[in-house]
C-alpha positions as CSV (number, residue, x, y, z in Angstrom):
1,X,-32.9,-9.9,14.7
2,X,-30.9,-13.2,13.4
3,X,-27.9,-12.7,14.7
4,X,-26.1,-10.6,17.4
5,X,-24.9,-9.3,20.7
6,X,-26.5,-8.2,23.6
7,X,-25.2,-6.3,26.7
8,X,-26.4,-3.3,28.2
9,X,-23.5,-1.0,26.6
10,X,-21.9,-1.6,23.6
11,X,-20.6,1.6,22.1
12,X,-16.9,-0.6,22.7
13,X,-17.7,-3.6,20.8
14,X,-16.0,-4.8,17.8
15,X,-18.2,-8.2,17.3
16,X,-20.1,-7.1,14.4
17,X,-16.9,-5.9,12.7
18,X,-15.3,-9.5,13.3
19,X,-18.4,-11.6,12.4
20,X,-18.6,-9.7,9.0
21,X,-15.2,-10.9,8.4
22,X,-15.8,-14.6,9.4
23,X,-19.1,-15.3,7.8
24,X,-21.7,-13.3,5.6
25,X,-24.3,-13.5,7.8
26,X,-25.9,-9.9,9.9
27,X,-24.8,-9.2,12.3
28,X,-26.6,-6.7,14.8
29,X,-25.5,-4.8,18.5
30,X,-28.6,-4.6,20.7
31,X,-28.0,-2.8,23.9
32,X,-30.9,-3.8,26.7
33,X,-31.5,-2.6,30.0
34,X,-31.8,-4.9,32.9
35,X,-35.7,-4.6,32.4
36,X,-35.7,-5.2,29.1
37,X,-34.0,-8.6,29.0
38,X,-36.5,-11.0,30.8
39,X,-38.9,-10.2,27.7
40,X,-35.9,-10.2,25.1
41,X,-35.2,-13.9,25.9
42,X,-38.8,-15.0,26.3
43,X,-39.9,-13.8,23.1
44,X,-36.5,-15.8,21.5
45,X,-36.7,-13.5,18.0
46,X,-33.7,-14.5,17.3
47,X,-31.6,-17.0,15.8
48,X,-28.4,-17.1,17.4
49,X,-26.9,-14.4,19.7
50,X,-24.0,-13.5,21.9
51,X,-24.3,-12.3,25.6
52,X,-21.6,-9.3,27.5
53,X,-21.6,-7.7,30.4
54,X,-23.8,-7.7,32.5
55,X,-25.8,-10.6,31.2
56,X,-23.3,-13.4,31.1
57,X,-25.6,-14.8,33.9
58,X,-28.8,-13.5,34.0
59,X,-29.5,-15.2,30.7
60,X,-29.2,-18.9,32.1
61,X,-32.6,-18.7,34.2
62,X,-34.4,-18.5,30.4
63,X,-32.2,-21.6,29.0
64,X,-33.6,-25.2,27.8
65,X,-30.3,-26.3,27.5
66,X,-26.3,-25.7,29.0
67,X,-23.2,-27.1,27.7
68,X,-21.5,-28.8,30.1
69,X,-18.3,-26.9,30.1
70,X,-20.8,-23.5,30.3
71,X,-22.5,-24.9,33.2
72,X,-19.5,-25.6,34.9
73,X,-18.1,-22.1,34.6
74,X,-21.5,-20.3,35.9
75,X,-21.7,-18.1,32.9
76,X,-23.0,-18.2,29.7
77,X,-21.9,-16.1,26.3
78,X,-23.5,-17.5,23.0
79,X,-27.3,-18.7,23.0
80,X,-28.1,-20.7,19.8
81,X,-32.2,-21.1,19.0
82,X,-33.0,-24.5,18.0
83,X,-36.8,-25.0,17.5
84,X,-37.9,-22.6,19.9
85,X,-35.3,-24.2,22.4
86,X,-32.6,-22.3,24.1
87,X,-29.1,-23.6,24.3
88,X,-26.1,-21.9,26.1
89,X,-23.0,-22.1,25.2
90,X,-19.2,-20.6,26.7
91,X,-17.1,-20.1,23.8
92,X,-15.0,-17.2,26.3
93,X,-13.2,-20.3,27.5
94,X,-12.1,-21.1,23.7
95,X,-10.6,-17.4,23.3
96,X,-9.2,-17.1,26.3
97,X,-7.6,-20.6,26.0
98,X,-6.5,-19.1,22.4
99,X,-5.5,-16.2,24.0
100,X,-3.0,-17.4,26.5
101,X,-1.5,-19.9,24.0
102,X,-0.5,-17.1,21.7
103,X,1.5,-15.5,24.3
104,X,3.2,-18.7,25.6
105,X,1.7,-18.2,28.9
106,X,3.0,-21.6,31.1
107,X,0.5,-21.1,33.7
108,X,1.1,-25.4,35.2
109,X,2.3,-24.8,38.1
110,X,1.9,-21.1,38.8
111,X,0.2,-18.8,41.3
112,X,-2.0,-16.8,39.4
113,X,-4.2,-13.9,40.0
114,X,-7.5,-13.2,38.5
115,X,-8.6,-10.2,39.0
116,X,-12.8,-9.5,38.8
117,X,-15.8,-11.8,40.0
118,X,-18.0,-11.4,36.8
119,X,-18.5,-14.1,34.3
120,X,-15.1,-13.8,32.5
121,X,-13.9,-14.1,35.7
122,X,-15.2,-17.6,36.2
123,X,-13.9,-18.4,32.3
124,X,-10.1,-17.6,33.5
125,X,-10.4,-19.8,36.4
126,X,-11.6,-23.0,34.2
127,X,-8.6,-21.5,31.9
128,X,-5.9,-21.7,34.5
129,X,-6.8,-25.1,35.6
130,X,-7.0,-26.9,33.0
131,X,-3.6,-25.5,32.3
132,X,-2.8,-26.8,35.1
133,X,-1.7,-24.3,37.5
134,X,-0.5,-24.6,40.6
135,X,-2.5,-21.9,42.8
136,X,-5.4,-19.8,41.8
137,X,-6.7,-16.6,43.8
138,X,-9.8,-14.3,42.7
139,X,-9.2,-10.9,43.3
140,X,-12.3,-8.5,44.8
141,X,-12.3,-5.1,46.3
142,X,-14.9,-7.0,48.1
143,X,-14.1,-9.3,51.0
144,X,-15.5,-12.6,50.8
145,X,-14.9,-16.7,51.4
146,X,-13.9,-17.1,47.7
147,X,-12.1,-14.4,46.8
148,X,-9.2,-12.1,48.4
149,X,-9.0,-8.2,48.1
150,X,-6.6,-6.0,46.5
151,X,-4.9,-5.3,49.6
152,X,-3.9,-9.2,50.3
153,X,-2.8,-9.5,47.0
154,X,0.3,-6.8,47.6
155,X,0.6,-7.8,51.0
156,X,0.6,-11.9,51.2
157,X,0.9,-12.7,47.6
158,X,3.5,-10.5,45.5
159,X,4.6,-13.9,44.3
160,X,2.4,-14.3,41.6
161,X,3.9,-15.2,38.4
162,X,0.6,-14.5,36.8
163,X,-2.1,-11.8,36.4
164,X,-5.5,-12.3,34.4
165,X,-7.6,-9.1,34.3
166,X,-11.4,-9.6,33.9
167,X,-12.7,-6.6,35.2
168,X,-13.9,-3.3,32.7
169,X,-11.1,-0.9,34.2
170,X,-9.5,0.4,31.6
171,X,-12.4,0.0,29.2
172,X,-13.6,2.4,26.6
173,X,-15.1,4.9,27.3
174,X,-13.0,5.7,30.4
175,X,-9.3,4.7,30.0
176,X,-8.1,6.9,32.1
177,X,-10.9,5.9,35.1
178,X,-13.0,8.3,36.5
179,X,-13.7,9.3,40.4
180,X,-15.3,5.8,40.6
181,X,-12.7,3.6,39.2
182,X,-9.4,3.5,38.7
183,X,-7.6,3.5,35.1
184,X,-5.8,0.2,36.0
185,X,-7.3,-2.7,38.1
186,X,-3.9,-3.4,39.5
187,X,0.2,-2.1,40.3
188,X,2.2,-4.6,38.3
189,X,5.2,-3.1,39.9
190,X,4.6,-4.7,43.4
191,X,4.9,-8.1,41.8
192,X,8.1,-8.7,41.5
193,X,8.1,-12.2,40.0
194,X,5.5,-12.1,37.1
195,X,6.5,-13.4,34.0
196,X,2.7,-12.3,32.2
197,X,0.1,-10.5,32.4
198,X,-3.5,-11.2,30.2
199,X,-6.6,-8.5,29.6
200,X,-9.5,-9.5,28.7
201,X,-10.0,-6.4,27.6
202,X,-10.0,-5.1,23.7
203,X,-10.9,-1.3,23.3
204,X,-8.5,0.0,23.7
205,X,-5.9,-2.6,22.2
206,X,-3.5,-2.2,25.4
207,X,-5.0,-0.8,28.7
208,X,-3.1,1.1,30.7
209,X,-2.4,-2.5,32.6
210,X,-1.2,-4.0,29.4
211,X,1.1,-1.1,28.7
212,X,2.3,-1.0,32.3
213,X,2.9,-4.2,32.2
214,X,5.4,-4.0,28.7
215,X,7.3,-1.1,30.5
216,X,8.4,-3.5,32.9
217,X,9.3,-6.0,30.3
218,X,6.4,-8.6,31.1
219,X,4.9,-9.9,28.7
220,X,1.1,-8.9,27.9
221,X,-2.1,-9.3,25.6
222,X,-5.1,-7.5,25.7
223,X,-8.4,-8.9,24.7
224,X,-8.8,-8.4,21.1
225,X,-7.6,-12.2,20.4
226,X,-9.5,-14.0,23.1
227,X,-12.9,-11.9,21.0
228,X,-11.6,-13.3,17.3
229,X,-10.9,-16.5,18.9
230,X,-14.4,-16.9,21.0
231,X,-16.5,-15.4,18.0
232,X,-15.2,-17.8,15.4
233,X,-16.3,-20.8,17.8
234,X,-19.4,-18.7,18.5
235,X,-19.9,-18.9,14.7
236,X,-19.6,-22.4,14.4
237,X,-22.0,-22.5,17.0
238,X,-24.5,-20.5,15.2
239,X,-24.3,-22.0,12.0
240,X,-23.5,-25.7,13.0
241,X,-20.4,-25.9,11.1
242,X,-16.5,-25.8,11.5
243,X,-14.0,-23.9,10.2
244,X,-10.3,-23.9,9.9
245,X,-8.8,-22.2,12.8
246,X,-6.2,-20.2,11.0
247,X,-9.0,-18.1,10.1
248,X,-8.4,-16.3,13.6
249,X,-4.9,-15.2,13.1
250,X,-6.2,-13.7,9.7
251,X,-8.7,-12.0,11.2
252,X,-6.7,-10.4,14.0
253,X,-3.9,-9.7,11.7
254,X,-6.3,-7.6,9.6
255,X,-8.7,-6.0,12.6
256,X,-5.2,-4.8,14.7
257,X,-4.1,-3.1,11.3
258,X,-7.6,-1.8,10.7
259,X,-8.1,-0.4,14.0
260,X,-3.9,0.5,15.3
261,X,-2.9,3.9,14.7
262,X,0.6,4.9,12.9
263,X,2.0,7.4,15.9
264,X,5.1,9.9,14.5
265,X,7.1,11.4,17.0
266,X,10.3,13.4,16.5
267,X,12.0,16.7,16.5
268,X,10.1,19.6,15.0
269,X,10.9,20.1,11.5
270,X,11.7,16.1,10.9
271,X,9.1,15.4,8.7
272,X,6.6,14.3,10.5
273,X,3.8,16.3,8.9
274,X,4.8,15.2,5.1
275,X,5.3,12.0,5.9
276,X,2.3,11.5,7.8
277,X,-0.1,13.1,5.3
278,X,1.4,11.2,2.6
279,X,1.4,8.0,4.6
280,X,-2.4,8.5,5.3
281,X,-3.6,9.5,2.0
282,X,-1.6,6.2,0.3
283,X,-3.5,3.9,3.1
284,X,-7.0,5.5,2.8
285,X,-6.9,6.6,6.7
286,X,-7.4,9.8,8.1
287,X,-4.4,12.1,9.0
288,X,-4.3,14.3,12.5
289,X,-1.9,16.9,13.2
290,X,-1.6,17.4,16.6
291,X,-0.3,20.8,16.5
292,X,-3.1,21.6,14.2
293,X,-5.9,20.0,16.7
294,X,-4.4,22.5,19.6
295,X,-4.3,26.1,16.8
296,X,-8.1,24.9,16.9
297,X,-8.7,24.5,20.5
298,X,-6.6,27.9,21.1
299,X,-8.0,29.3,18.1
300,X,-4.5,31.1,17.9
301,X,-1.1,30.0,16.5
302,X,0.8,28.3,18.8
303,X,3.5,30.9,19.0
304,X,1.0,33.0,20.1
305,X,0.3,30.5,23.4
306,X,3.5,30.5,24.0
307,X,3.9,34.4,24.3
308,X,0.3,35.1,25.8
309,X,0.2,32.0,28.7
310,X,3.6,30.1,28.4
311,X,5.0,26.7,28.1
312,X,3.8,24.9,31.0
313,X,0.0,26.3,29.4
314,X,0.7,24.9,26.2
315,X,2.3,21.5,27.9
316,X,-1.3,21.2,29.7
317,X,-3.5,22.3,26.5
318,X,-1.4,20.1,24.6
319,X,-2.3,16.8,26.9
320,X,-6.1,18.1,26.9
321,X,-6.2,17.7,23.1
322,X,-4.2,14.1,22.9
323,X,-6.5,12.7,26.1
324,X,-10.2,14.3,24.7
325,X,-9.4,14.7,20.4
326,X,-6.7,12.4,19.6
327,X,-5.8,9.5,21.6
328,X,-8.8,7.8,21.3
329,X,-9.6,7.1,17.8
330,X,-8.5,4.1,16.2
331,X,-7.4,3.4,12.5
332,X,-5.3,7.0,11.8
333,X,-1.9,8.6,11.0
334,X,-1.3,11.0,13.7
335,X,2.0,13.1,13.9
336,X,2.4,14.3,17.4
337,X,4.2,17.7,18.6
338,X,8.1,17.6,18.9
339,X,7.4,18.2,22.8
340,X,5.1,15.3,23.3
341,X,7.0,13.2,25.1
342,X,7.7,15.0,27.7
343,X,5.2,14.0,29.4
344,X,4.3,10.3,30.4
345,X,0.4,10.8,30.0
346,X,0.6,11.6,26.8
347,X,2.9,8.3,26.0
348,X,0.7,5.9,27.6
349,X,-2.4,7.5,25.8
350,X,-1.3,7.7,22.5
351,X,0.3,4.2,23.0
352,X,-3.3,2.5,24.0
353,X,-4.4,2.2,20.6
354,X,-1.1,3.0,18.7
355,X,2.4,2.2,17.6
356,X,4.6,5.2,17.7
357,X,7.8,5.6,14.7
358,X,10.6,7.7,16.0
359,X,11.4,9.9,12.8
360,X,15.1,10.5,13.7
361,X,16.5,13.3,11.0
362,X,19.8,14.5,11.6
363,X,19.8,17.9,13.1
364,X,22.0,18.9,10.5
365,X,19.1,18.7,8.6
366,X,16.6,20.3,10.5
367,X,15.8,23.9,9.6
368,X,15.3,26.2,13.1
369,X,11.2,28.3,12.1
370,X,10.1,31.0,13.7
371,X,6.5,29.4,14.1
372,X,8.4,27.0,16.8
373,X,9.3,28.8,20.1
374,X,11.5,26.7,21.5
375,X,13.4,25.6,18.5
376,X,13.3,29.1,16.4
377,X,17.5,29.1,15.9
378,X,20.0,27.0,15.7
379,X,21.0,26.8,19.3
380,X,17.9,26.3,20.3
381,X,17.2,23.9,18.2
382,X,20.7,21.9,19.3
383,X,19.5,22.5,22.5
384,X,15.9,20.4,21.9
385,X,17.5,18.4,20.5
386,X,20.2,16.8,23.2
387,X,17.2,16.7,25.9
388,X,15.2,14.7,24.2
389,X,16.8,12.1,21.5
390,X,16.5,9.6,24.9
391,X,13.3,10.2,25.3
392,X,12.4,9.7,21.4
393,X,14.5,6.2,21.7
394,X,12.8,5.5,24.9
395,X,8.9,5.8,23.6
396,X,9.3,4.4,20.4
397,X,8.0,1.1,19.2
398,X,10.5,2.0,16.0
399,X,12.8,4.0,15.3
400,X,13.7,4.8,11.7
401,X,16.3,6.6,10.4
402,X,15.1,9.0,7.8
403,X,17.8,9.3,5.6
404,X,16.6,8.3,2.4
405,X,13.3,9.9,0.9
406,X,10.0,10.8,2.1
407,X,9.0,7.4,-0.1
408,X,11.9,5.4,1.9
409,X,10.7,6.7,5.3
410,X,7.2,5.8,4.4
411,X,8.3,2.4,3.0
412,X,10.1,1.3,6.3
413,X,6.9,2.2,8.3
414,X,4.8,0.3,6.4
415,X,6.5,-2.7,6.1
416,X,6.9,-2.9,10.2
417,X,3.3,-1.9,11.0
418,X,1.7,-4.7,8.2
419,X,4.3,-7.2,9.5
């Protein structure tokens, strides 16, 4: 191994995605157990390597050398052989420094909250002050001297202006939490005064903190920037060089439109299958029909779930497929159910790692089908589509107007989504 990252899961990780793209160097992921890593760093086969959770501090004990600004922040995330010696490095501090300047975050002067006790953790603190701000609390569900718990936060501090998630809640594999953890580390809506809200978090691009968080019109970035931004200084570090910083908008400019999904949401019978397949074969991506996805799971038509078990089935089967099948790839054209929106869950998941295009066709336009049960004539179809034209303006990112052609629709979408 030459070059890479270590951590003891990394089925999340974009690194060796983004190091491809900054240098031409390999690039490997090397997952260790806690056993395995005292003998990893002894034997120092490598050449240059970064460091994720959990090891961000268990490497330093097997270091010749720490960077001052590493040392100060108790955790370590890019080790750099020299000769046989060791030397740490925090180049976390440079993203997330990078990462709360893109978002014009004026922390000088503010309470903020950090939220997690790892080694990020400590990075966001050194962040906030030398930003200058004005109080800084660490959140634990843990009580100790240093930190305050979740409980405090609602109850004495509701003022913060601020909110810096460090913690994995949220994280790939389990967005949606499990019986041990929550989905979100946090309720954003018991803070009435915060003006911005930072993830480190990447996969997926917006947690369900960081969408949360836009619903109530704060502004919020998830992690994917602070990781461009940390592994081109890592770089530099590797390869004792220096290279022009633009280099990190490029690269995030091309890795969100690499890995963001084109969402289509609309009445039945709008387009959004045509479009979408066309759409996915001009761009080289893969298409998903969501109707599709659930005539598999069923293995019946969908008219047929609706006759046999009912709409409140199919609303639930429908939510299974987007949460287990769907909502969790990245880089695809997905055209969603007319019905979809109905229900929150499915919004926030398909919104994690997508932008969703409201395909509004007049419903002069829109032919009633037999193989749609709740839009199979004319009135029915009127009916749809009065309920929910809010809640198509409501969960869209964009909403285009599809009066032109199939090429015109297709046009408008691209041209916001490469913007």
């Amino acid at each position: 191994m030459e070059y890479g990252l270590i951590g003891e899961h990394l089925g999340h990780s974009f690194s060796a995605i983004i190091h491809g793209k900054i240098a031409p160097y390999r690039y490997e992921l090397k997952e260790l157990t806690p056993d395995a890593l005292p003998s990893f760093m002894q034997k120092k086969d490598f050449k240059a390597i970064n460091v994720t959770i959990p090891y961000k501090q268990t490497v330093i004990p097997y270091l010749d050398v720490i960077d001052e600004n590493a040392r100060a922040i108790g955790a370590v995330n890019t080790v750099v052989n020299r000769g046989g010696k060791l030397y740490g490095y925090n180049t976390d501090y440079y993203g997330m420094r990078a990462l709360t300047e893109k978002i014009g975050v004026p922390l000088a002067g503010k309470k903020v909250l950090i939220l997690g006790t790892g080694g990020t953790s400590h990075t966001a603190k050194a962040v906030a002050s030398a930003f200058g701000a004005g109080e800084i609390l660490t959140v634990s569900r843990r009580v100790s001297e240093n930190c305050i718990t979740y409980e405090d936060a609602y109850r004495l501090h509701s003022d913060a202006e601020y909110i810096i998630n460090t913690t994995p809640l949220g994280m790939y594999p389990n967005e949606d939490g499990n019986e041990k953890q929550n989905a979100s580390p946090i309720d954003v809506s018991r803070f009435p005064y915060l003006k911005g809200v930072l993830d480190a978090i990447f996969n997926p691009l917006r947690t369900n903190l960081i969408c949360s968080s836009l619903s109530h019109g704060i502004p919020a970035e998830g992690g994917l920037y602070m990781l461009i931004a940390q592994a081109v200084i890592a770089s530099e570090k590797f390869l004792d060089t220096e290279y022009d910083k633009s280099i990190i908008d490029k690269i995030y400019n091309e890795l969100r439109s690499e890995k963001e999904n084109i969402v289509l949401i609309g009445m039945p019978g709008c387009g959004k299958s045509t479009v979408g397949k066309k759409l996915a074969n001009e761009l080289g991506r893969t298409f998903i029909d969501c109707d599709e996805e659930i005539v598999k799971a069923a293995q019946m038509p969908i008219s047929n779930i609706f006759e046999l078990y009912g709409q409140d089935y199919f609303r639930q089967l429908e939510a299974d497929v987007i949460q287990k099948h769907v909502a969790s790839q990245t880089g695809v054209v997905i055209a969603t159910g007319g019905g979809v929106i109905l229900r929150d869950e499915n919004v926030l998941r398909l919104r994690r790692n997508g932008r969703l295009y409201f395909l509004d066709r007049s419903i002069e336009n829109i032919k009633p089908t037999p193989d749609r049960p709740l839009s199979m004539d004319r009135d029915a179809l009127k009916k749809r589509y009065d309920e929910r034209y809010p809640r198509y303006c409501m969960c869209a990112d964009r909403h285009i107007v599809t009066k032109e052609s199939i090429e015109d629709t297709i046009t408008q979408i691209k041209e916001d989504f490469f913007s």
